[in-house]
C-alpha positions in Angstrom: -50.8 -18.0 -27.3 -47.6 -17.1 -27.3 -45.9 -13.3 -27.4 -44.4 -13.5 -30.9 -47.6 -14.7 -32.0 -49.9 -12.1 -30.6 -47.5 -9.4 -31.6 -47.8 -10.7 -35.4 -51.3 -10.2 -35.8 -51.1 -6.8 -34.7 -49.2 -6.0 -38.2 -51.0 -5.1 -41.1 -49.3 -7.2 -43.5 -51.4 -5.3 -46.6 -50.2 -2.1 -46.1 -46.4 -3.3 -44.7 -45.3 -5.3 -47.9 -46.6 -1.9 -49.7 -44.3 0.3 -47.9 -40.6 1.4 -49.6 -37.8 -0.1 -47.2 -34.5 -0.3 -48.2 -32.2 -3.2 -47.5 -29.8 -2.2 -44.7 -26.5 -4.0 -44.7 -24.2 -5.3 -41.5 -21.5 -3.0 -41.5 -17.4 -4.6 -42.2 -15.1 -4.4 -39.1 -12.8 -1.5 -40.1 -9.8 -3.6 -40.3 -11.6 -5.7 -43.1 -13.4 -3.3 -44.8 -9.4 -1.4 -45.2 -8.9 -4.9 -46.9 -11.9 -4.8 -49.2 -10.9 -1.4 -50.2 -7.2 -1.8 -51.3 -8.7 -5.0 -53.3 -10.9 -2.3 -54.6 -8.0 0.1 -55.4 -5.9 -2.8 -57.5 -8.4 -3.2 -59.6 -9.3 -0.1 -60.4 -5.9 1.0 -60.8 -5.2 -1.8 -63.0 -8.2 -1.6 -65.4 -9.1 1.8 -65.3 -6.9 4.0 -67.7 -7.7 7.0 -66.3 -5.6 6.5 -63.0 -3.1 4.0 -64.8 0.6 4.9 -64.5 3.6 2.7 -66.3 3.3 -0.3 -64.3 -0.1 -1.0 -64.8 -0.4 0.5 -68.5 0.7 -3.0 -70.0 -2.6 -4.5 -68.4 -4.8 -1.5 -68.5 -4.0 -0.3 -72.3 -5.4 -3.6 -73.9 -9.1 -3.3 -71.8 -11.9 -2.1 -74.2 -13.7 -0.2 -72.5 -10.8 1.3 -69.9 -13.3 1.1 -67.1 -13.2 -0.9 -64.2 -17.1 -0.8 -63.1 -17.4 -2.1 -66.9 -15.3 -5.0 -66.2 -16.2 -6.1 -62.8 -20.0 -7.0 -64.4 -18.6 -8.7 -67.3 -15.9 -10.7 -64.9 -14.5 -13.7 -66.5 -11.6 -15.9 -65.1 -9.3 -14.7 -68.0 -10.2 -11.5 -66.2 -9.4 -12.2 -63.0 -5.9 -14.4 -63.8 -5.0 -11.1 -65.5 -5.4 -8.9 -62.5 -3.9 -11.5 -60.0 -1.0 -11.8 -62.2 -0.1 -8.0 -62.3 -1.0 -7.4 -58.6 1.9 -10.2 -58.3 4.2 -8.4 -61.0 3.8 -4.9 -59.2 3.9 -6.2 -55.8 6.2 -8.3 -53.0 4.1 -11.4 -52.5 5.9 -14.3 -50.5 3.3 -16.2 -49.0 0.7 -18.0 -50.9 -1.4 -18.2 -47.3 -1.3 -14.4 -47.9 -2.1 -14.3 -51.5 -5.0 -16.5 -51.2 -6.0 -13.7 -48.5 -6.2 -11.4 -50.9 -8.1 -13.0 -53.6 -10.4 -13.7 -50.8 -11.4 -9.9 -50.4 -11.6 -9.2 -54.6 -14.1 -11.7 -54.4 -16.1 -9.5 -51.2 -15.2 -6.5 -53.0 -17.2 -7.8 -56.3 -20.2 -8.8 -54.0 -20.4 -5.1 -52.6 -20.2 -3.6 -55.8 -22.5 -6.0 -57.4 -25.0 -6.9 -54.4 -24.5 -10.6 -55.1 -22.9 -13.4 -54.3 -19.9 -14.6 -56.3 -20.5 -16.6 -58.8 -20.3 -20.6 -57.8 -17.8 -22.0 -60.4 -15.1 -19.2 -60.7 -14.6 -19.1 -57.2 -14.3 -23.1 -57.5 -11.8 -22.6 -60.3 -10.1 -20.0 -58.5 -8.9 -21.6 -55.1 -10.8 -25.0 -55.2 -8.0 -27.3 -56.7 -10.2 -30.2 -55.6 -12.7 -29.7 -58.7 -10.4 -27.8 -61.3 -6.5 -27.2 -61.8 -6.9 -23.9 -58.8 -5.5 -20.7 -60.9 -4.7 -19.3 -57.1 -3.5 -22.7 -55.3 -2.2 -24.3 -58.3 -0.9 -22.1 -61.2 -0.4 -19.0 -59.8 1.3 -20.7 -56.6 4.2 -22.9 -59.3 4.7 -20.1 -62.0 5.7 -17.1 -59.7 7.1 -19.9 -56.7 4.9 -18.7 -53.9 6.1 -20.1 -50.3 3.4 -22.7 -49.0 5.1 -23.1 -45.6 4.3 -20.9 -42.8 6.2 -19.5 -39.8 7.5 -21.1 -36.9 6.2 -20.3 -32.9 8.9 -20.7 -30.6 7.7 -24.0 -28.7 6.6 -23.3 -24.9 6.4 -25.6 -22.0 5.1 -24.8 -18.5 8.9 -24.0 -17.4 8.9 -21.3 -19.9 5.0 -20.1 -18.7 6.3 -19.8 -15.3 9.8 -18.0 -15.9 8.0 -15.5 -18.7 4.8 -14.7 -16.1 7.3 -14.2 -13.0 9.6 -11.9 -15.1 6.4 -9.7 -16.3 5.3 -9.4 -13.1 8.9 -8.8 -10.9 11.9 -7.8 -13.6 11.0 -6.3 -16.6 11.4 -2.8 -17.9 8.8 -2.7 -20.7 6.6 0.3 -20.0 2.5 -0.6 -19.4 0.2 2.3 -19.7 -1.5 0.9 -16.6 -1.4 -1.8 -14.6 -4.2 -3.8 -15.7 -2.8 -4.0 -19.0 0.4 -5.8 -16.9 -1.8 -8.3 -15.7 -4.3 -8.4 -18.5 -1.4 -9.7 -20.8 -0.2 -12.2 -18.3 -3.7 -13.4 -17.7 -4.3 -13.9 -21.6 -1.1 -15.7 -21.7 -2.6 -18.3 -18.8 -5.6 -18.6 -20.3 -4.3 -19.3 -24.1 -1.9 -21.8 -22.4 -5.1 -23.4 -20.5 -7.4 -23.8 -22.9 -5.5 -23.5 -26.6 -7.5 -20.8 -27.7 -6.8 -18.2 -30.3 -5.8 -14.7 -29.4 -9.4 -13.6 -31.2 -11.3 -15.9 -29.0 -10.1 -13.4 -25.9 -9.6 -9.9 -27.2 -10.4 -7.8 -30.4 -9.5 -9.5 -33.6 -9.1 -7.5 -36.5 -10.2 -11.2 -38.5 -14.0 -9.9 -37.5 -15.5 -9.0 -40.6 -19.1 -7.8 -39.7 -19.1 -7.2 -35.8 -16.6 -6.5 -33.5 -16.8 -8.9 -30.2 -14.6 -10.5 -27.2 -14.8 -12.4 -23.7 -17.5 -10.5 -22.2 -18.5 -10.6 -18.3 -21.5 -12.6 -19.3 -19.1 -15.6 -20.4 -17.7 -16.1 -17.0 -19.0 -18.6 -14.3 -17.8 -18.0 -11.0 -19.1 -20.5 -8.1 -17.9 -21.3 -4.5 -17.8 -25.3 -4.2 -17.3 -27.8 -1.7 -13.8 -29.4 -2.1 -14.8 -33.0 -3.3 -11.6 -35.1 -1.1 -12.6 -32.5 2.2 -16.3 -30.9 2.1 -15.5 -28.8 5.0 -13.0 -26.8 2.9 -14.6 -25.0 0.1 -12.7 -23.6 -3.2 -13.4 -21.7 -5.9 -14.2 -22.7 -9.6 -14.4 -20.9 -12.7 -16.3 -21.5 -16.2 -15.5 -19.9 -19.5 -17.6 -19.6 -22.7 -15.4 -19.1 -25.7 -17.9 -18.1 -27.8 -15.7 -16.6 -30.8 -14.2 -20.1 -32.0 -13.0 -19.4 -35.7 -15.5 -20.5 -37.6 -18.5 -20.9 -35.0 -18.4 -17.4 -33.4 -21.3 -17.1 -31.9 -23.1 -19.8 -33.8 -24.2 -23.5 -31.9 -22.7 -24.7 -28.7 -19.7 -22.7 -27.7 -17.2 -25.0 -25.8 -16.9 -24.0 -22.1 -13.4 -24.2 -20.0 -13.1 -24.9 -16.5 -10.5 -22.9 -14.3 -9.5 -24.1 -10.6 -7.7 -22.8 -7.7 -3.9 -23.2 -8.1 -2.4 -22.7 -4.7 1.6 -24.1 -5.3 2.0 -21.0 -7.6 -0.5 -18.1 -7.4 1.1 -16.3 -10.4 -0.4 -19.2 -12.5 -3.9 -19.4 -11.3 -6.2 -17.5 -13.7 -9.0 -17.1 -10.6 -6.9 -14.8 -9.1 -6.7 -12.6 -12.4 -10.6 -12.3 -12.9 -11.2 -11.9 -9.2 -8.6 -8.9 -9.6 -10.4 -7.6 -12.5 -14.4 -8.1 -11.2 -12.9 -5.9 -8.2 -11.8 -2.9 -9.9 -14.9 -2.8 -12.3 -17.6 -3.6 -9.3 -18.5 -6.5 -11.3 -20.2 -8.2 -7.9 -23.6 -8.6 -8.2 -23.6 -8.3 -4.3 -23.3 -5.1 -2.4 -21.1 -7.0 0.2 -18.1 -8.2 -2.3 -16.2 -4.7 -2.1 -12.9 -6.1 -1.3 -10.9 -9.2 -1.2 -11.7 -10.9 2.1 -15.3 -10.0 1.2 -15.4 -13.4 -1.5 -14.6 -15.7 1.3 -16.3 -14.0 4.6 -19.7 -13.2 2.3 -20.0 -16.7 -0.1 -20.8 -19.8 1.9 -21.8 -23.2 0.5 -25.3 -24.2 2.5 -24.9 -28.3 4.3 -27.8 -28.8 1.5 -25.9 -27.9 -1.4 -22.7 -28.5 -3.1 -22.2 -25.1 -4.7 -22.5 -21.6 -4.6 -22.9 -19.4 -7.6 -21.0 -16.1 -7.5 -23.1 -13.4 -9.3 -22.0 -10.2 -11.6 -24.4 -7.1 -12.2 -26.4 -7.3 -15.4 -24.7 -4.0 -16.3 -21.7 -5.4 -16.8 -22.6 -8.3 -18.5 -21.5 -7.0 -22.3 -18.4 -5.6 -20.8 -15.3 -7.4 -22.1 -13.0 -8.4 -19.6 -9.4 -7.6 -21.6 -9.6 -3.4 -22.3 -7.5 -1.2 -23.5 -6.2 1.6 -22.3 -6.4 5.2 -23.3 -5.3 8.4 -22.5 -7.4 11.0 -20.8 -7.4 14.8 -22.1 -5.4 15.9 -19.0 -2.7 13.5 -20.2 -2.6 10.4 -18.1 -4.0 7.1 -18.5 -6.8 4.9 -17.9 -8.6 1.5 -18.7 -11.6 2.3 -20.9 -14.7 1.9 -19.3 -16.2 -0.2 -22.4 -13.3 -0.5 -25.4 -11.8 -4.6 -25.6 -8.5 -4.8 -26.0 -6.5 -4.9 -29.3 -4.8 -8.2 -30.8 -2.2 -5.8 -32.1 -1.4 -4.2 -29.2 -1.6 -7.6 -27.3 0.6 -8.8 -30.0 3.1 -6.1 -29.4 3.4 -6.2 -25.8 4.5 -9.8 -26.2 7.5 -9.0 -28.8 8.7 -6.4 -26.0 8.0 -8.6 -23.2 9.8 -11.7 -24.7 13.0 -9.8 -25.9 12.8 -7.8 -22.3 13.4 -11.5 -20.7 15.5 -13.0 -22.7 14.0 -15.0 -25.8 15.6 -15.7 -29.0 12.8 -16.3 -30.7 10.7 -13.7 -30.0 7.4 -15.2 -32.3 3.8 -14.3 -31.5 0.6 -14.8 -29.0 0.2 -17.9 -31.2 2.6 -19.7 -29.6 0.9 -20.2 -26.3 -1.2 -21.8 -28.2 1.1 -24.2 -29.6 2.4 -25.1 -27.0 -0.9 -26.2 -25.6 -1.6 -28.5 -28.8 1.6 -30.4 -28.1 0.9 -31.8 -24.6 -3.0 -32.1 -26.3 -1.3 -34.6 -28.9 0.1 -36.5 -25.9 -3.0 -36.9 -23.7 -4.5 -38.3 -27.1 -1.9 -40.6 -27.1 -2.0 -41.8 -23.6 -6.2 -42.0 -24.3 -6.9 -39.0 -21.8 -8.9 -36.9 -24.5 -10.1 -38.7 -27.9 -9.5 -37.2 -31.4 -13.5 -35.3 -31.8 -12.9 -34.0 -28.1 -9.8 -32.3 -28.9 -11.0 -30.6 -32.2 -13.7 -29.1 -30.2 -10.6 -28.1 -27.8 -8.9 -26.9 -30.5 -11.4 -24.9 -32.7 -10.9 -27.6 -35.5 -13.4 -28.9 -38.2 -11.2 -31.7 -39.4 -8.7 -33.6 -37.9 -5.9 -33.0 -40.0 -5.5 -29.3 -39.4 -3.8 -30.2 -36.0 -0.6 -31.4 -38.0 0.3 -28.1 -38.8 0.5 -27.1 -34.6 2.9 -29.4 -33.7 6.6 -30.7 -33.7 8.3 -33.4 -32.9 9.3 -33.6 -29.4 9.8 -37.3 -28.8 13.3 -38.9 -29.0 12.8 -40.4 -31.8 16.5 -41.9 -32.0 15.8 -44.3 -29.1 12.8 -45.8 -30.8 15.2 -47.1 -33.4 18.6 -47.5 -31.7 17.0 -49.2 -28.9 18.6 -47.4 -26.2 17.4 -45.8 -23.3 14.7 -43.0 -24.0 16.1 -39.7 -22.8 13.3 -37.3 -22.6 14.9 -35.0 -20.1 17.1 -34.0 -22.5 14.6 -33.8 -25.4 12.6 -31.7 -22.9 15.2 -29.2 -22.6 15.2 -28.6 -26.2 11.2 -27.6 -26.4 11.3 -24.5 -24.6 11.3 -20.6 -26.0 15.1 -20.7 -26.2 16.2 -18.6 -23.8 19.5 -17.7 -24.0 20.9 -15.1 -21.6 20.0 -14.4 -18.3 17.4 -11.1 -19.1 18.4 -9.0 -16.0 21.8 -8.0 -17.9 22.0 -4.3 -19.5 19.7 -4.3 -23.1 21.1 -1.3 -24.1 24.9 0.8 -24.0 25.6 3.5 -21.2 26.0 7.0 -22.3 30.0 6.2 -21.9 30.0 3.4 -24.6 28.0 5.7 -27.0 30.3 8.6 -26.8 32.9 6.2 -27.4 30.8 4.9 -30.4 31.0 8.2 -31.6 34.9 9.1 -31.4 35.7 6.1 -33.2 38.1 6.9 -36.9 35.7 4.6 -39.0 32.3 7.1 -38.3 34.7 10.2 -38.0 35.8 9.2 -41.9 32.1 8.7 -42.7 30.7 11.9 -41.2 33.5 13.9 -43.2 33.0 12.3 -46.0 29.0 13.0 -46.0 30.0 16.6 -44.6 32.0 17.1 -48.4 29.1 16.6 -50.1 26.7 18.4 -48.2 29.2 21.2 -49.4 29.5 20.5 -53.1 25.9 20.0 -53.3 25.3 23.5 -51.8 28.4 25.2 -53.8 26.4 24.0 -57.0 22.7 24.2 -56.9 22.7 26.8 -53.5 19.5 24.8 -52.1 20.0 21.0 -50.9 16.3 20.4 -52.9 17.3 21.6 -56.2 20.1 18.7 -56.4 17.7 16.2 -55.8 17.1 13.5 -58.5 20.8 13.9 -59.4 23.6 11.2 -59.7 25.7 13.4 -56.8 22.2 13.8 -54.5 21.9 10.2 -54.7 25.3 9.7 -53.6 24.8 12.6 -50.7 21.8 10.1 -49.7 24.1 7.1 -49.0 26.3 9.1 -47.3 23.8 10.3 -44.9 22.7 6.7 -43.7 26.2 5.0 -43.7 27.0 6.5 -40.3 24.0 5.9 -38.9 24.0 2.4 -40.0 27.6 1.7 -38.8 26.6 3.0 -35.3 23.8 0.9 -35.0 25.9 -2.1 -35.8 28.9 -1.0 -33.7 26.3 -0.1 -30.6 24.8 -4.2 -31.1 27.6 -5.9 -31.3 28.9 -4.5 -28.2 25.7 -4.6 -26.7 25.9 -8.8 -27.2 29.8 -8.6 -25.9 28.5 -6.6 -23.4 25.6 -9.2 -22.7 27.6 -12.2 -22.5 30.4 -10.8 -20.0 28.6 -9.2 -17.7 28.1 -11.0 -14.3 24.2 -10.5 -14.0 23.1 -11.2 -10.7 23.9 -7.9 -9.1 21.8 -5.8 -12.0 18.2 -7.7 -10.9 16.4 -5.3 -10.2 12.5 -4.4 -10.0 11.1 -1.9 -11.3 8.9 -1.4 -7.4 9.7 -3.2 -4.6 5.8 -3.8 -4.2 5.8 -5.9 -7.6 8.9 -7.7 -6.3 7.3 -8.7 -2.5 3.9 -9.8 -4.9 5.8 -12.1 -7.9 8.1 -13.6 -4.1 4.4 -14.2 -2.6 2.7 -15.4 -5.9 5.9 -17.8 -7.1 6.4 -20.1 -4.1 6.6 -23.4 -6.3 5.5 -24.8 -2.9 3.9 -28.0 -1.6 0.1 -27.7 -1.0 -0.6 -30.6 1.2 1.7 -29.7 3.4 0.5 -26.3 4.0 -2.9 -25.6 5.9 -5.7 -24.4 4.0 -6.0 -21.4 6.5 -2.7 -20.3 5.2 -3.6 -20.7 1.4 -6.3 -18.6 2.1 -4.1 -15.6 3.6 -1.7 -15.8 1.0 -4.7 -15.6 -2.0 -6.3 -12.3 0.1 -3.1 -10.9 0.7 -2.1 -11.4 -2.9 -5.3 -9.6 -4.1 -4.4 -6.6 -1.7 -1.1 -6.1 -3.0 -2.9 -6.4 -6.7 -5.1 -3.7 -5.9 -2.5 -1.8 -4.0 -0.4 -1.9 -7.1 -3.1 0.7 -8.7 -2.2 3.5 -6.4 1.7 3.3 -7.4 1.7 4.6 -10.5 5.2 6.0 -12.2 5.1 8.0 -15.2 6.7 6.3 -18.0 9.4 9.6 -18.4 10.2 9.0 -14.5 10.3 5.4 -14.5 14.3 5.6 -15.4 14.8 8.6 -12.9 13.2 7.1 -9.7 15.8 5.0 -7.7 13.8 2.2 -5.9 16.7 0.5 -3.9 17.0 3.1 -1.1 14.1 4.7 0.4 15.1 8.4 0.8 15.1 10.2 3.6 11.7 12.6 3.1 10.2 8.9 1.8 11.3 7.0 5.2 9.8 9.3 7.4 6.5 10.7 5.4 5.8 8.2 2.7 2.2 9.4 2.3 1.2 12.8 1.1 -1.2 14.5 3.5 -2.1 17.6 4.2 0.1 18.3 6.8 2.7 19.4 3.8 3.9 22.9 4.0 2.3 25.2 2.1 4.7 26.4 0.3 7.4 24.2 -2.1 11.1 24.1 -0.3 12.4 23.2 -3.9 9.8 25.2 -5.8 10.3 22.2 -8.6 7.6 19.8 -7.8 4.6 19.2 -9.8 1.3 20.9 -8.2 -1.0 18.6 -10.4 1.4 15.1 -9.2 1.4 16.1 -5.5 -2.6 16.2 -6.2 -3.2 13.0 -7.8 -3.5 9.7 -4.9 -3.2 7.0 -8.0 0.6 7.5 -8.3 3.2 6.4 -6.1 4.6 8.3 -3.7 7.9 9.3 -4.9 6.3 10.5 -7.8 4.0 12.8 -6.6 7.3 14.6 -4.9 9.3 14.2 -7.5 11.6 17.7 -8.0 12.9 18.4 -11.6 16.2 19.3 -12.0 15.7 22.7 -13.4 12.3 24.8 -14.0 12.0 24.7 -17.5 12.2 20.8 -17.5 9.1 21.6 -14.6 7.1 23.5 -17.0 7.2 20.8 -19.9 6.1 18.1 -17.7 3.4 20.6 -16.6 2.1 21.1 -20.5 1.4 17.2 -20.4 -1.3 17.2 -18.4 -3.0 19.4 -21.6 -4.6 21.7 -18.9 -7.3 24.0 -20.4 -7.2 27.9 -20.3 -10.7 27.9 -18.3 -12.0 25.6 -16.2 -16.2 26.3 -17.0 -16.9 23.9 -13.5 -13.8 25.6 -11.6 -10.9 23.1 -10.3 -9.6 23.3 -7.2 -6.3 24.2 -6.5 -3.9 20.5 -7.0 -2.0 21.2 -4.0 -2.5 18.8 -0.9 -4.4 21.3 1.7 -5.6 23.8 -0.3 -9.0 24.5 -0.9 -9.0 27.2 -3.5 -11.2 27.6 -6.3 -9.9 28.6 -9.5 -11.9 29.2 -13.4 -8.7 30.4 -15.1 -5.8 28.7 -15.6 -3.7 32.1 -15.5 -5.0 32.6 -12.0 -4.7 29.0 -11.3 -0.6 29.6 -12.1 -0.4 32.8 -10.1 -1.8 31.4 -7.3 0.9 28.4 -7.6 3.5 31.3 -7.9 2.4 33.4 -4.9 1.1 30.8 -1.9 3.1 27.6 -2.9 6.1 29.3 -4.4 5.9 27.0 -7.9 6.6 28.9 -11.0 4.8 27.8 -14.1 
């Protein structure tokens, strides 16, 4: 007999359908549920005429009875054409994709309030242009001349993978709370190239609308096999469950990617990523794997067998992989132990990262994805994939939603002219359009600004905006009393005009700037350390001409410079202040704090908590601020409490005192180490 069965007869069932139980209902992902409410809020602010206002009194005043819960249980579609006409009177609405959006969520909003499901034929009649004329699709769409098209991705190719991935890594300038968060976006980049999934597959999509859920640990495969061309060499493999396809998350048989080693270019190998990761979180199931030499000397693939699986701890098996990072109370940050990482903040690293490198376009995460569906459509063509096998690639249901993911990238004038095809050149016209080198200077020295400033057009406008700050004051005595007048208004204009101007001037010379300036003296990294990894990771080398001992080395080593990279953390407000290109003379000959430092400051202007704190990098630990007061603000970041309940011990390298106050905890700094707080 089986379990389910013997615990069902254990249940009562005479008293247990007698007992009062209340139906409890999945709770909506907050970024929906924000949706479902301002669906809410339109239609009570257009039916309700208690909370109408002029713009929705012309809709509003002709509803007998004015109230909104009235109406939304005697819904008609005359009804609801009139509310999703003046939600398009009183609104912007471009898009119809967006529009339709929103009629989506009125119809989840009338569900909640009416604990049913919509009825069948209006929601037919109102996007369903197959069965009726579609009021949304059809009427709405031609009478207020809604866009159907949709935006644009900038098309990628591998060069532009490669370029992008070794300019995240070596060049840019774009401030990551931690290092993970580097590396977790250029990972997701890899893997959305790799396998053409959507951003929501991987990280937190705010598209969820009942549960929130990611790549977890428990999706992940990670086996030692035997190489099949040479069994005495052994490799790693990698499987992926994308469980959160749109429109079968979590539901049937979730396609599963497989990853192998890339050895010409370690930057692009996804393995090296998620071996990364599983380190820092002790993901390992075995006590052994500690560090990177560990996965080769520890996992062996027995004569008798072809593989070896590579285990991770049942404790982290709902951990997701991608996680944000958050700051701590005593002001720096860290990855969250349990918390995925956002789409929008993916989505927003990837604007600053493509306009730190260079791109014109800058477009969205989507375009990795793109770019993947393109060379899909060729291996269709050439008969390596068929059309069902690259839906289930793709996350499709029918065939003909793959038109809308790709362009035309064949040279279609020598299939008609008859002359030589040349794709080399076609090929150069498919990448993210870069179009400046992205090591040149983003933004104007102080010099060019003050110049900005001195120039007669802004003088004119500042004096001009000056003259009516003065008549305003002469008249009503208080700047807020003149508002809503004709001369306020003006005053307004006046205000932004030379803050506009400078913005324009500062651009334009920023481009002059951009396209004169000789760039290869200005590339610089941001750390030597990520330099010496992106120069180890982005050989671009020949792998059968190499020895698999030295592949080996040059994936361990690149591991321990990942991991290395962890303790070298700079502040984002001394990022622009350290100097990386000479070490300086305390750095050459002590680069490590111990706690041979003297015990008192020679400066008096270092940072007791920094000099205490082994995760950051070395010249900022002994960093020394200019003056003392600039000290003590940087001190008030770390949000230090007045008591310490569990004592802290003095932050200064060799000292062992024990402190529960923070005002002795300052005079202590003051009188042994000579710091003033």
């Amino acid at each position: 007999m089986s379990q389910a069965k013997k615990m069902s007869e254990d249940i009562e069932f005479s008293s247990w359908i007698r007992l009062n139980g209340e139906w409890q209902k999945c709770g909506y992902f907050s970024w929906s549920w924000s949706n479902v409410q301002l669906a809410m809020d339109n239609f009570q602010l257009a039916v309700d005429n208690d909370v109408c206002h002029e713009a929705t009194s012309i809709f509003s005043s002709n509803l007998k009875p004015p109230n909104y819960e009235y109406w939304i249980k005697n819904v008609t579609l005359r009804l609801i054409e009139g509310f999703l006409r003046w939600y398009l009177n009183t609104h912007n609405v471009k898009y119809q994709s967006g529009y339709l959006v929103f009629a989506r969520y009125f119809r989840i909003f009338w569900c909640e309030e009416m604990d049913s499901l919509f009825p069948y034929d209006l929601r037919r009649r109102m996007t369903r242009a197959c069965y009726y004329p579609s009021l949304v699709c059809t009427t709405l769409t031609d009478e207020y001349e809604l866009d159907m098209g949709a935006k644009t991705q900038p098309p990628i190719n591998i060069d532009d993978l490669l370029y992008k991935t070794y300019h995240i890594m070596a060049h840019t300038k774009v401030h990551f709370a931690t290092v993970r968060c580097r590396h977790q976006h250029s990972c997701l980049r890899k893997m959305m190239s790799s396998t053409s999934a959507r951003p929501g597959t991987l990280v937190e999509s705010p598209g969820y609308m009942r549960s929130n859920d990611f790549l977890k640990w428990k999706d992940i495969e990670l086996y030692m096999v035997k190489h099949p061309e040479n069994p005495a060499c052994q490799t790693l493999l990698m499987r992926v469950r994308h469980r959160l396809n749109k429109g079968k998350r979590n539901k049937g048989v979730a396609p599963v990617f497989t990853y192998t080693e890339r050895n010409d270019n370690l930057g692009l190998c996804v393995i090296q990523d998620i071996l990364e990761f599983a380190i820092r979180d002790g993901a390992f199931a075995s006590e052994y794997i500690q560090k990177p030499r560990d996965i080769w000397r520890y996992t062996d693939v027995p004569n008798d067998r072809l593989s070896t699986p590579i285990h991770f701890k049942e404790e982290v098996q709902e951990i997701p992989v991608f996680r944000r990072a958050v700051k701590v109370p005593e002001g720096r940050w860290i990855t969250h132990p349990t918390r995925a990482l956002t789409y929008k903040k993916a989505q927003e690293d990837e604007i600053a990262t493509s306009r730190s490198d260079g791109s014109k376009e800058l477009g969205s995460l989507y375009k990795y994805r793109k770019g993947a569906a393109a060379k899909l459509s060729i291996n269709v063509c050439e008969g390596h994939l068929d059309e069902h096998t690259r839906n289930i690639i793709m996350g499709h249901s029918r065939s003909h939603t793959f038109a809308y993911y790709v362009q035309v990238q064949d040279d279609t004038q020598s299939a008609f002219m008859g002359t030589p095809n040349r794709d080399a050149l076609i090929k150069l016209a498919t990448n993210s359009s870069l179009t400046r080198d992205a090591s040149v200077p983003q933004r104007l020295s102080d010099e060019k600004k003050e110049e900005i400033e001195q120039l007669t057009e802004l003088s004119d406008l500042k004096r001009k905006r000056d003259q009516l700050r003065r008549h305003l004051i002469a008249q009503y005595q208080r700047l807020h009393r003149a508002r809503g007048t004709a001369l306020y208004s003006e005053f307004e204009r006046a205000q932004k005009r030379p803050k506009m101007s400078s913005m324009e001037i500062s651009s334009s010379m920023s481009e002059t700037a951009s396209s004169r300036e000789t760039t290869r003296g200005n590339r610089l990294p941001s750390s030597p350390t990520r330099k010496a990894l992106a120069d180890l990771e982005f050989k671009n080398r020949d792998v059968d001409k190499i020895s698999d001992t030295e592949l080996l080395e040059d994936r361990i080593r690149s591991l321990e410079m990942r991991l290395a990279l962890y303790d070298l953390e700079v502040p984002k407000e001394l990022q622009k202040q350290i100097n990386f290109r000479e070490p300086s003379p305390e750095m050459a000959s002590c680069p490590e704090i111990s706690d041979t430092l003297p015990l008192e400051s020679k400066s008096g202007l270092e940072c007791p908590v920094c000099l205490g704190r082994p995760g950051l990098h070395p010249r900022a630990r002994r960093y020394t601020y200019a003056r003392k007061d600039t000290l003590q603000r940087h001190f008030e970041t770390h949000n230090l409490k007045q008591k310490f309940p569990k004592g802290r011990l003095c932050d200064y390298p060799g000292c062992e005192e024990l402190f529960y106050t923070l005002s002795k905890y300052k005079l202590h700094l003051h009188t042994v180490h000579k710091i003033t707080l």
